[in-house]
VMD Tcl script that draws the C-alpha trace (Angstrom):
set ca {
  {-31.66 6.98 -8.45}
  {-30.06 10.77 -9.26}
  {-27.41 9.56 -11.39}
  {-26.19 9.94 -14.18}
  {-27.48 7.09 -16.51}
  {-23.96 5.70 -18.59}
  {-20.65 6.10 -15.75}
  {-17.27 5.07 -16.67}
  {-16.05 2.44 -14.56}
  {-12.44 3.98 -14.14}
  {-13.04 7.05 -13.14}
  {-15.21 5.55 -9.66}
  {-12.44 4.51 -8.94}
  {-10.74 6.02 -5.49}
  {-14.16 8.80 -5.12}
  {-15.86 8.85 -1.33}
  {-18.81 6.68 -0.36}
  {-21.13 8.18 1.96}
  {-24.08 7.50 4.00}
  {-27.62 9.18 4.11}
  {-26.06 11.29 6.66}
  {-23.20 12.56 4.71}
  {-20.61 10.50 6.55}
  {-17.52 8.59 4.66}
  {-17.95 5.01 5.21}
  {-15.10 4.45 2.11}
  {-13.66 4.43 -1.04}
  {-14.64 2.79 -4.73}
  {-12.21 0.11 -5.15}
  {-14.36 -1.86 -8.29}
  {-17.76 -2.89 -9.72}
  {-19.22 -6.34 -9.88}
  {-20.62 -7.48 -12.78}
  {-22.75 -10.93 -13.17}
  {-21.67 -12.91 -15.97}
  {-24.78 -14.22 -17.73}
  {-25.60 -17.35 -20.14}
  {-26.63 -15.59 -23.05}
  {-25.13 -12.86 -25.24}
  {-26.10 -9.83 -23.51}
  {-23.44 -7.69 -21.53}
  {-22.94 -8.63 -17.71}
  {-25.39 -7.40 -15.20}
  {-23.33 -4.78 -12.90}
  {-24.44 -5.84 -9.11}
  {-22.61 -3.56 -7.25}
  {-19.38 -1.72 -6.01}
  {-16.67 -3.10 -3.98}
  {-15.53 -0.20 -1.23}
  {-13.09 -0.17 0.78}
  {-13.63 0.82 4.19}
  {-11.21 1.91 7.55}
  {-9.01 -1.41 8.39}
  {-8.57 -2.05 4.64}
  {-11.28 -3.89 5.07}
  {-13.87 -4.28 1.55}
  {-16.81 -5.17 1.66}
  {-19.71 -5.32 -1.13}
  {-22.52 -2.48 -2.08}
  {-25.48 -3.67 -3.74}
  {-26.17 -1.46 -6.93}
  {-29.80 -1.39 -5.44}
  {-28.56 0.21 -2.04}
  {-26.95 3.60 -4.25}
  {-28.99 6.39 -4.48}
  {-26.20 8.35 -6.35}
  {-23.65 7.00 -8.53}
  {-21.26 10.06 -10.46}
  {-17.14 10.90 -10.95}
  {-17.32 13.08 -7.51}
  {-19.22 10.85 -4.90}
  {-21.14 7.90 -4.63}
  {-24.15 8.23 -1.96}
  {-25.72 5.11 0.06}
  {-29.71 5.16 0.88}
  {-30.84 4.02 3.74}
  {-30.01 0.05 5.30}
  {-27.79 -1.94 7.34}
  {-24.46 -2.22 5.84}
  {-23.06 -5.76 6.41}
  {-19.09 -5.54 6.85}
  {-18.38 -9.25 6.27}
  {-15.36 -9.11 3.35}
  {-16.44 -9.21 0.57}
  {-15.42 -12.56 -2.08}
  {-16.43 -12.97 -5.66}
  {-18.55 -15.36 -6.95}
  {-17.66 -17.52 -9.63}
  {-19.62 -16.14 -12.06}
  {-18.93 -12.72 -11.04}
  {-16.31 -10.04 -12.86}
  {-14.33 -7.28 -11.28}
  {-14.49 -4.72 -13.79}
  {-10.79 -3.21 -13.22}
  {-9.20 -5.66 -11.58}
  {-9.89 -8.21 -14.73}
  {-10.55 -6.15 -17.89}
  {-8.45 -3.34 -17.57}
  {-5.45 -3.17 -19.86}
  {-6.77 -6.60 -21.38}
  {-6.02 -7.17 -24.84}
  {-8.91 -7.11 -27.30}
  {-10.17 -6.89 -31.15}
  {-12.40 -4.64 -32.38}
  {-14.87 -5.92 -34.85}
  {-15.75 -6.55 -37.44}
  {-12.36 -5.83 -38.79}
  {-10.51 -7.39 -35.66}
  {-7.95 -4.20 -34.93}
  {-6.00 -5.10 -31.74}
  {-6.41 -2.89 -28.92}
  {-6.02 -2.89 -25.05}
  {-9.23 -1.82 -22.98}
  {-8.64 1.09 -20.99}
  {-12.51 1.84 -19.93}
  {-15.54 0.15 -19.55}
  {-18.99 1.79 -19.19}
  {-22.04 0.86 -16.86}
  {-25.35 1.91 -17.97}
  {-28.93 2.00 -16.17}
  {-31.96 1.11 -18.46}
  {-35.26 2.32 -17.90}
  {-36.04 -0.59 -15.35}
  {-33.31 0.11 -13.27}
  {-31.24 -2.85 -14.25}
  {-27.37 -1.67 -14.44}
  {-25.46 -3.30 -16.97}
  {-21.73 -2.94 -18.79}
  {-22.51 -1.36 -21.84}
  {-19.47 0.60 -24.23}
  {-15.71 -0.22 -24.19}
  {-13.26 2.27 -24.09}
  {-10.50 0.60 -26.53}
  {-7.47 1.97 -27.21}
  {-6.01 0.47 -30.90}
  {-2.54 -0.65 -30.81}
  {-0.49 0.74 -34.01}
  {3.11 -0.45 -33.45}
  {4.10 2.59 -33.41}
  {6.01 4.00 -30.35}
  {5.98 7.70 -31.30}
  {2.12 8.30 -31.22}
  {-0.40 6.65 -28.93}
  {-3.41 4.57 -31.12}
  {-7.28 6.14 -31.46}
  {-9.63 5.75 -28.47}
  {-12.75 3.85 -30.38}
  {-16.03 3.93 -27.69}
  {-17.69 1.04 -29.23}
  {-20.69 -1.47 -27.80}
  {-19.93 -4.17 -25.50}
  {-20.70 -6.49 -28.30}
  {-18.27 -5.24 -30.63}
  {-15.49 -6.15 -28.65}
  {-14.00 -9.42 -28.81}
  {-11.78 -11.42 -26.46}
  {-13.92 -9.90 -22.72}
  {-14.28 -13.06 -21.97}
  {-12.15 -16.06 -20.66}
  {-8.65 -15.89 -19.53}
  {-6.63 -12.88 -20.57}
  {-3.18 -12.91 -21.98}
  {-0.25 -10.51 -22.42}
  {-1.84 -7.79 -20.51}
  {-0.34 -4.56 -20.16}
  {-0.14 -2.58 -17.09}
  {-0.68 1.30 -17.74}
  {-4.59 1.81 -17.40}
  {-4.18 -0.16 -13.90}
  {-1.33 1.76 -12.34}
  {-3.26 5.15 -13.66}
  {-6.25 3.74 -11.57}
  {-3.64 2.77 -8.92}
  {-1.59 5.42 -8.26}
  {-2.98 7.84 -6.12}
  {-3.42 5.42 -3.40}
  {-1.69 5.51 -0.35}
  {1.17 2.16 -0.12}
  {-1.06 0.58 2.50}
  {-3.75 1.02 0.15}
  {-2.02 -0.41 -2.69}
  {-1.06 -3.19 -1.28}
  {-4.37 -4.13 -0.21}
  {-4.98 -4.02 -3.54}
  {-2.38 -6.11 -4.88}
  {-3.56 -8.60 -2.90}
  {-6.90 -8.94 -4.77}
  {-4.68 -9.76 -7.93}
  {-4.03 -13.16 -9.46}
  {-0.60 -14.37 -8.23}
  {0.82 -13.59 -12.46}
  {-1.40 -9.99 -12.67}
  {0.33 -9.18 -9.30}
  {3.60 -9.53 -9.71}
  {3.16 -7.80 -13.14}
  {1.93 -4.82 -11.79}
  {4.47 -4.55 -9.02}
  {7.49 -5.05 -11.32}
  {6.05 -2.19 -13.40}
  {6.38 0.03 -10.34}
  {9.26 2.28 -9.78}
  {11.83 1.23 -7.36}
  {10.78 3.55 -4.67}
  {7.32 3.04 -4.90}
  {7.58 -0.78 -4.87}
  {9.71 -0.57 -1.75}
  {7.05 1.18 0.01}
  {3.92 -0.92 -0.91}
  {6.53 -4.38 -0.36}
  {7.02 -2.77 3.16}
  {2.64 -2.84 3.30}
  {2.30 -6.75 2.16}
  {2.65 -10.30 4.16}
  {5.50 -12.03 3.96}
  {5.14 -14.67 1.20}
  {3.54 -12.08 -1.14}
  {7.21 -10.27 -0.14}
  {9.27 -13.21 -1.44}
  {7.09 -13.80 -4.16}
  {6.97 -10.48 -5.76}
  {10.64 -10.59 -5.03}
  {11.44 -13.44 -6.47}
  {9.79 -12.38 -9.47}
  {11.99 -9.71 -9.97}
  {15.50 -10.27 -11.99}
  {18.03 -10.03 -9.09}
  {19.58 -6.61 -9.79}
  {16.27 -5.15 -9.91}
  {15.66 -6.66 -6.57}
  {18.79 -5.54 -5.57}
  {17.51 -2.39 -6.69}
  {14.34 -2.21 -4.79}
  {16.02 -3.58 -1.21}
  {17.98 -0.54 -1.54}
  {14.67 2.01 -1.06}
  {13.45 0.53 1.60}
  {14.05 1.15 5.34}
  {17.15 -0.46 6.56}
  {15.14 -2.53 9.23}
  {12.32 -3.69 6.57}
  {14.81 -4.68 4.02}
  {16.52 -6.55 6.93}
  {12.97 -8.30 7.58}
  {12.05 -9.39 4.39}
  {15.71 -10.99 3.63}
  {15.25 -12.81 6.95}
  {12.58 -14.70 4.69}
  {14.86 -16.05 2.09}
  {17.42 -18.84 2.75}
  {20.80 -17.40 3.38}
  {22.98 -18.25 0.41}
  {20.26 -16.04 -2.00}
  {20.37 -13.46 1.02}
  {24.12 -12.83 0.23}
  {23.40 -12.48 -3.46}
  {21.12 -9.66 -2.98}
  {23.44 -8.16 -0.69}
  {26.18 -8.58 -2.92}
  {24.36 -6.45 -5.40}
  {23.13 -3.28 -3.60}
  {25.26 -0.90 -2.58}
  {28.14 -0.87 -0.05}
  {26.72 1.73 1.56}
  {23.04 0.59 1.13}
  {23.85 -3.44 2.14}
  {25.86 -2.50 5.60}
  {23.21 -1.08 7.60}
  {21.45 -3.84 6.46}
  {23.70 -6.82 7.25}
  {24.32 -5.07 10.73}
  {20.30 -5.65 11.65}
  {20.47 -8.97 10.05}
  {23.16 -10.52 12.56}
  {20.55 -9.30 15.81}
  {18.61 -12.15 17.32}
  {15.01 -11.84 16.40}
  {12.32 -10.81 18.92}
  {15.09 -8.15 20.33}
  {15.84 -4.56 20.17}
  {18.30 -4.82 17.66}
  {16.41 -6.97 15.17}
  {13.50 -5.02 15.37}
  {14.83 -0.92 15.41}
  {15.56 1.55 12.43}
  {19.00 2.07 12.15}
  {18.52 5.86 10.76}
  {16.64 8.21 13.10}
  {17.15 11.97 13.30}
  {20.63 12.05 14.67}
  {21.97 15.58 14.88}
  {25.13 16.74 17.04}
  {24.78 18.95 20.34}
  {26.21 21.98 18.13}
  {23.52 22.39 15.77}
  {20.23 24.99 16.56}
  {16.90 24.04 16.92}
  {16.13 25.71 13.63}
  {18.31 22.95 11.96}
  {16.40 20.62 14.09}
  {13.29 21.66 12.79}
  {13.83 21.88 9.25}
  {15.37 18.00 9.29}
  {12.60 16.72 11.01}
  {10.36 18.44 8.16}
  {11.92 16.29 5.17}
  {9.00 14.56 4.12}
  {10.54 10.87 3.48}
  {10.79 10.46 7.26}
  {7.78 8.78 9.19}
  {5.47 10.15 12.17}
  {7.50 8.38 14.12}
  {10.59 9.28 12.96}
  {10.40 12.52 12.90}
  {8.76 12.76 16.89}
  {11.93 13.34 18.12}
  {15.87 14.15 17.10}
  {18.73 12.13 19.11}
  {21.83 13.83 20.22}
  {25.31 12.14 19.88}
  {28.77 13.37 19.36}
  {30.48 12.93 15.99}
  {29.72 11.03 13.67}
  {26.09 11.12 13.06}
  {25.72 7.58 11.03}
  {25.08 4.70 13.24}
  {27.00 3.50 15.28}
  {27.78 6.75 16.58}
  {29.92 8.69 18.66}
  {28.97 8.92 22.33}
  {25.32 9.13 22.63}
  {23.73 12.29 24.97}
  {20.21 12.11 24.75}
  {16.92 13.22 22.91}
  {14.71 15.92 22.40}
  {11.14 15.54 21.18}
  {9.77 17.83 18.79}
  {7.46 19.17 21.17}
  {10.04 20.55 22.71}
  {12.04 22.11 20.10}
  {9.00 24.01 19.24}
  {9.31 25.91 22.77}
  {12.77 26.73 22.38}
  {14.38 29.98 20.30}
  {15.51 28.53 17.35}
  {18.83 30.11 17.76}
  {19.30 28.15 20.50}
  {21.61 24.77 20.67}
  {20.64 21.13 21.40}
  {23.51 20.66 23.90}
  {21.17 23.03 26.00}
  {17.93 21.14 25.39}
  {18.59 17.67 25.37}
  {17.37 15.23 27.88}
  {18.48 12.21 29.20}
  {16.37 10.85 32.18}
  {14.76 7.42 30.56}
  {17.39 4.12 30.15}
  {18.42 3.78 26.41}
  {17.48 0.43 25.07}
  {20.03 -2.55 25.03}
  {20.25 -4.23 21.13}
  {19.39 -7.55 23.10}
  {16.31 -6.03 25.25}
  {13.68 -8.44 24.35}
  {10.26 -7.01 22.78}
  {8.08 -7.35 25.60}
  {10.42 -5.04 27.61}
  {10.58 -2.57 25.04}
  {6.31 -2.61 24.86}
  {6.18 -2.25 28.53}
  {8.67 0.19 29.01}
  {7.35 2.54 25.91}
  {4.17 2.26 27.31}
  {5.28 3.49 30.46}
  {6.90 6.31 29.30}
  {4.31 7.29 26.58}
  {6.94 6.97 23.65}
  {7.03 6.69 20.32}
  {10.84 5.90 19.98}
  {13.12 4.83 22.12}
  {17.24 4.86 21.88}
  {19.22 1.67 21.53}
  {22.54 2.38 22.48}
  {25.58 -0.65 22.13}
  {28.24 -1.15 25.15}
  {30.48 1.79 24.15}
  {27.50 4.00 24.65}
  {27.35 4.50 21.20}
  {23.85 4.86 19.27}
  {23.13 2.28 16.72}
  {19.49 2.76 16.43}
  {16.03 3.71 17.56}
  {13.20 1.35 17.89}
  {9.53 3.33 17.38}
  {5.88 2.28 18.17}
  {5.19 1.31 14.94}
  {7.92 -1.36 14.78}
  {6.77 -2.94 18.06}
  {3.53 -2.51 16.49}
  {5.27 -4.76 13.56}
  {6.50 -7.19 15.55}
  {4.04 -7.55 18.43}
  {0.64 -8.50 15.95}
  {0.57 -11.77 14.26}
  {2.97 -12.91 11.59}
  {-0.10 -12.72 9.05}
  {-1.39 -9.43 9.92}
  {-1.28 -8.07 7.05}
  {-2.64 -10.90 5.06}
  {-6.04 -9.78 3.89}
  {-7.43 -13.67 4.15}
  {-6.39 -13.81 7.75}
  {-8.87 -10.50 8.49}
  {-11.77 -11.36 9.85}
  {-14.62 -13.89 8.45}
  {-15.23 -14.33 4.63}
  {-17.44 -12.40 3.01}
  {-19.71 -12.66 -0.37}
  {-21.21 -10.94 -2.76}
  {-24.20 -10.75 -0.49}
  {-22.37 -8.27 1.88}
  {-25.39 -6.15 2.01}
  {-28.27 -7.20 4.33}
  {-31.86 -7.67 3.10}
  {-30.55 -10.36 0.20}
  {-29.46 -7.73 -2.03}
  {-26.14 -9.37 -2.29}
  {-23.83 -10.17 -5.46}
}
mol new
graphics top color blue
foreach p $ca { graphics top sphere $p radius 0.5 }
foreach p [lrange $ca 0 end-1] q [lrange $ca 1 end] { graphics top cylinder $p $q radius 0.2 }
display resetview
């Protein structure tokens, strides 16, 4: 193996997996390590990766021809995709010991663990080695020393951590997309979970809540004191905020609600009164609304903003004053395709098009599929009786809506895996 022979656990984390032939199969998410009777440190298996689907499966340590910071290179064999599930006697290295709190001996200094080391003897047998332990001094103007001390030296590895902090974890965390994240949340105890996620910021959690199934939704929620959930309801997207309090009874509904913002709650109690499985319970009530007045170079640079989605930003509808939903009198679209062939000096009024039905907020969802398939759309206007716009549904809320309530639930993907994810019984 070309490797280097002691690699810090943390820093795998996120770097490329490739094949023989150079080809990204995934990202390091972990290592397992195999708890053993006696003394000695625990035997590092393998890697957990995450591959396309958010899908993770398990790499034998034996499989790696190349382990380092920048890449981690697979040698040749039949990767088995089955999810991968630890063993009983198995640790995940960051998901259980980072952040935990320890003692250094032999004088028993407190300390949180903010790295752990993996090192390959001379018989090729990996195992976790040094500790990277940060002391804790009470003091909040300076930070404690880093000691790199033997796994040995360390007490409190094993068994069932308490008070652990959060900071190592969310630096190991937060380059991932919210998908991503989420994903990874999901790998958490129910307690480590919701700790992490309240020591998000409010923007951040509302993206990665928008990413998780439904009862991890309420749960994280719930977790939260109420003005902080208030708080994090008001980041999200109108129409996902609108989903997830659809999930709590209605009296704490109106609590929450209570506590945002005016401004932030009344988008969001207009979705809530749509029947579900229709256009109005399922659309965005802020798309790109711009009036016919304003130049294609204005159109341009709004659809640029970087907070809006794909899908979003595909296309800018045209109504007369005002621009917040409902509207005034709605006059059509114009895809961004389109405002790329136009002079930007030019005026919407002149490119605007109006030749495809506007949605209904009571079209059901199978009408909306069929007729955005038809049209090859990726949003579609949903206009009320007074022909005024009060929202756009896009492909990736029929998406949403159209795949099974537990979509997102990582347990409801596909069979159960093991350790043994890797064929040839060189498994966990």
């Amino acid at each position: 193996m070309s490797t280097p022979t002691r690699v810090y656990i943390a820093r795998l984390a996120g770097v490329a997996v490739f094949d023989p032939n150079g080809d990204q199969v995934g990202r390091v998410r972990d290592a397992v390590a195999r708890l053993r009777a006696t003394k000695r440190p625990p035997e590092v298996v393998g890697l957990v990766a995450e591959m396309p689907m958010r899908r993770r499966i398990f790499l034998s340590i034996n499989r790696i021809t190349s382990i380092d910071a920048d890449a981690v290179v697979l040698g040749s064999g039949t990767l088995n995709l089955r999810r991968f599930e630890k063993r009983p006697n198995e640790l995940l290295v960051l998901q259980e010991l980072l952040d935990r709190r320890v003692q250094l001996e032999p004088g028993g200094q407190p300390g949180a663990v903010v790295d752990v080391a993996m090192e390959c003897t001379r018989g090729g047998e990996w195992s976790l080695s040094r500790v990277a332990v940060r002391e804790q001094t009470g003091r909040l103007s300076r930070r404690g020393h880093l000691h790199q001390v033997e796994w040995d030296r360390v007490r409190g590895l094993s068994g069932i951590a308490d008070n652990r902090g959060t900071a190592n974890l969310l630096a190991v965390l937060e380059d991932m997309r919210p998908a991503d994240l989420a994903n990874a949340l999901q790998d958490l105890p129910d307690t480590r979970r919701n700790e992490v996620a309240a020591a998000l910021n409010d923007e951040r959690l509302a993206d990665v809540l928008s990413e998780l199934p439904e009862h991890d939704q309420v749960e994280i929620l719930a977790a939260l004191d109420r003005e902080r959930a208030a708080d994090v309801l008001e980041e999200m997207d109108p129409d996902d905020a609108a989903d997830l309090l659809n999930e709590l009874p209605p009296p704490e509904q109106d609590v929450l609600l209570d506590l945002m913002e005016p401004d932030e709650a009344d988008p969001v109690r207009q979705l809530l009164k749509y029947t579900p499985g229709t256009a109005g319970s399922v659309m965005t009530s802020e798309p790109v609304i711009l009036p016919p007045d304003a130049t294609v170079a204005e159109a341009l640079a709004r659809i640029r903003e970087p907070q809006l989605s794909p899908a979003i930003a595909a296309q800018v509808f045209v109504t007369r004053a005002p621009q917040n939903t409902p509207t005034g009198r709605y006059l059509g679209m114009v895809h961004f395709q389109a405002l790329l062939r136009e002079p930007p000096a030019d005026l919407l009024g002149k490119v605007v098009v109006n030749d495809i039905d506007p949605l209904r907020p009571t079209t059901p969802l199978p009408e909306i599929t069929r007729r955005m398939a038809t049209y090859d759309l990726v949003a579609m206007p949903v206009i009320d009786r007074s022909n005024r716009l009060v929202g756009a549904v896009t492909v990736d809320d029929v998406l949403d809506h159209s795949l099974p309530r537990d979509w997102r639930d990582r347990d409801a993907l596909g069979a159960p895996g093991a350790s043994d994810a890797v064929l040839d019984g060189d498994g966990g």
